[in-house]
N, C-alpha and C positions, 0 to 999 in steps of 0.2 A: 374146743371148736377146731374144727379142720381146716387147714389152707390148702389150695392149691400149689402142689412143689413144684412137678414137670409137667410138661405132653411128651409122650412117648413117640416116636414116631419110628416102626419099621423099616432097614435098610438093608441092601444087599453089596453096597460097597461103601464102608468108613469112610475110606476118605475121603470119596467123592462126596458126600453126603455133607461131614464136616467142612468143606472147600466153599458145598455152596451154601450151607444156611449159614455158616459165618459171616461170608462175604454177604448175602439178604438179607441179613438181620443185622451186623453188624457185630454177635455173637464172638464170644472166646471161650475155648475148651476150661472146664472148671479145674483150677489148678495145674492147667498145661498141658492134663493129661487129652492124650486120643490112644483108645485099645482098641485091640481088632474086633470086637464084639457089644463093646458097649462105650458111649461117650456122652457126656451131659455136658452142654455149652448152656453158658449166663450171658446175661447182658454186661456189657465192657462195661458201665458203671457200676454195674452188681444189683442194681433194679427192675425187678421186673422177673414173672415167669420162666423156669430153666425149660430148654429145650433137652431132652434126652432122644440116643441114636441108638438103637437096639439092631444087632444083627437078625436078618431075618429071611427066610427062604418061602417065606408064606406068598402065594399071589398078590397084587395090588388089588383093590378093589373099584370096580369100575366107578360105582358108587356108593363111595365110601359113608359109612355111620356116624363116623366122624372125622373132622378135617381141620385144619389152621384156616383161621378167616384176620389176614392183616389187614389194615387201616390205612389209608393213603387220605390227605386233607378235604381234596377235591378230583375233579374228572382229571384236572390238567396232571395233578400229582398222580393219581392210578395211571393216567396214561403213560406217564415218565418210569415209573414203579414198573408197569409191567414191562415194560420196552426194559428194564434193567434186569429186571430178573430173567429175563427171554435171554440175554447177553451172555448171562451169567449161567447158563447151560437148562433153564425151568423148559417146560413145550405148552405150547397151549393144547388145549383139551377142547374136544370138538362135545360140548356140552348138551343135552337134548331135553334139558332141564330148566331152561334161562324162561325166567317170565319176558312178558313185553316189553317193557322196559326195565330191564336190571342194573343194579346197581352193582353190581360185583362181578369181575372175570374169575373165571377155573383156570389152573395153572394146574400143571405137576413139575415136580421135582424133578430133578435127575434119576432118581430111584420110581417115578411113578407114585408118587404118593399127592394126590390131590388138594389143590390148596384154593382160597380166593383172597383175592384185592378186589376192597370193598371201598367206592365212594361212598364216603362217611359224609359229606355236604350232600348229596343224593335227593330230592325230594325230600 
């Protein structure tokens, strides 16, 4: 049977990339390492999903195929979540997608890579 190892995600600057989904996630480089080309960060307990950071020159995708969808408890908590990761250098994304009432913000990363915070209490 197959597990899920990483999500890859495309970047065009290491270390900014590593700066912030450490600092987002709470993430540490696996083994300490960060290269210029590629870097896999784990969860600081070592549970949970690896993130991997692929160098990359390809365009972002406006709307992307696939994306990170995090979890925030409630409204109050996505509100605080995104107001942290906006701090922490993410943009908002002027979204053309959002149902009526959505449960989840689009964010990007500092590299443009498309992400949501999702109220999980939501309807």
């Amino acid at each position: 049977m197959l597990t899920l190892g990483s999500l890859v995600l495309g970047v065009s600057d290491m270390p900014r990339a590593v700066a912030f989904w450490t600092a987002a996630l709470g993430y540490v480089p696996r083994d300490g390492l960060v290269e210029e080309d590629w870097t896999v960060l784990v969860p600081a307990d070592g549970n949970g999903v690896q993130l991997a950071l692929g160098f990359s020159e390809s365009p972002v995708q406006e709307h992307p195929r696939v994306h990170l969808d995090l979890y925030a408890g409630d409204a109050a908590d996505q509100a605080a979540e995104v107001e942290r990761l906006l701090a922490l250098g993410a943009q908002e994304v002027d979204w053309d997608l959002y149902p009526e009432d959505p449960d989840f913000v689009v964010l990007a990363d500092p590299d443009g890579n498309r992400f949501c915070v999702i109220d999980i209490a939501h309807g």
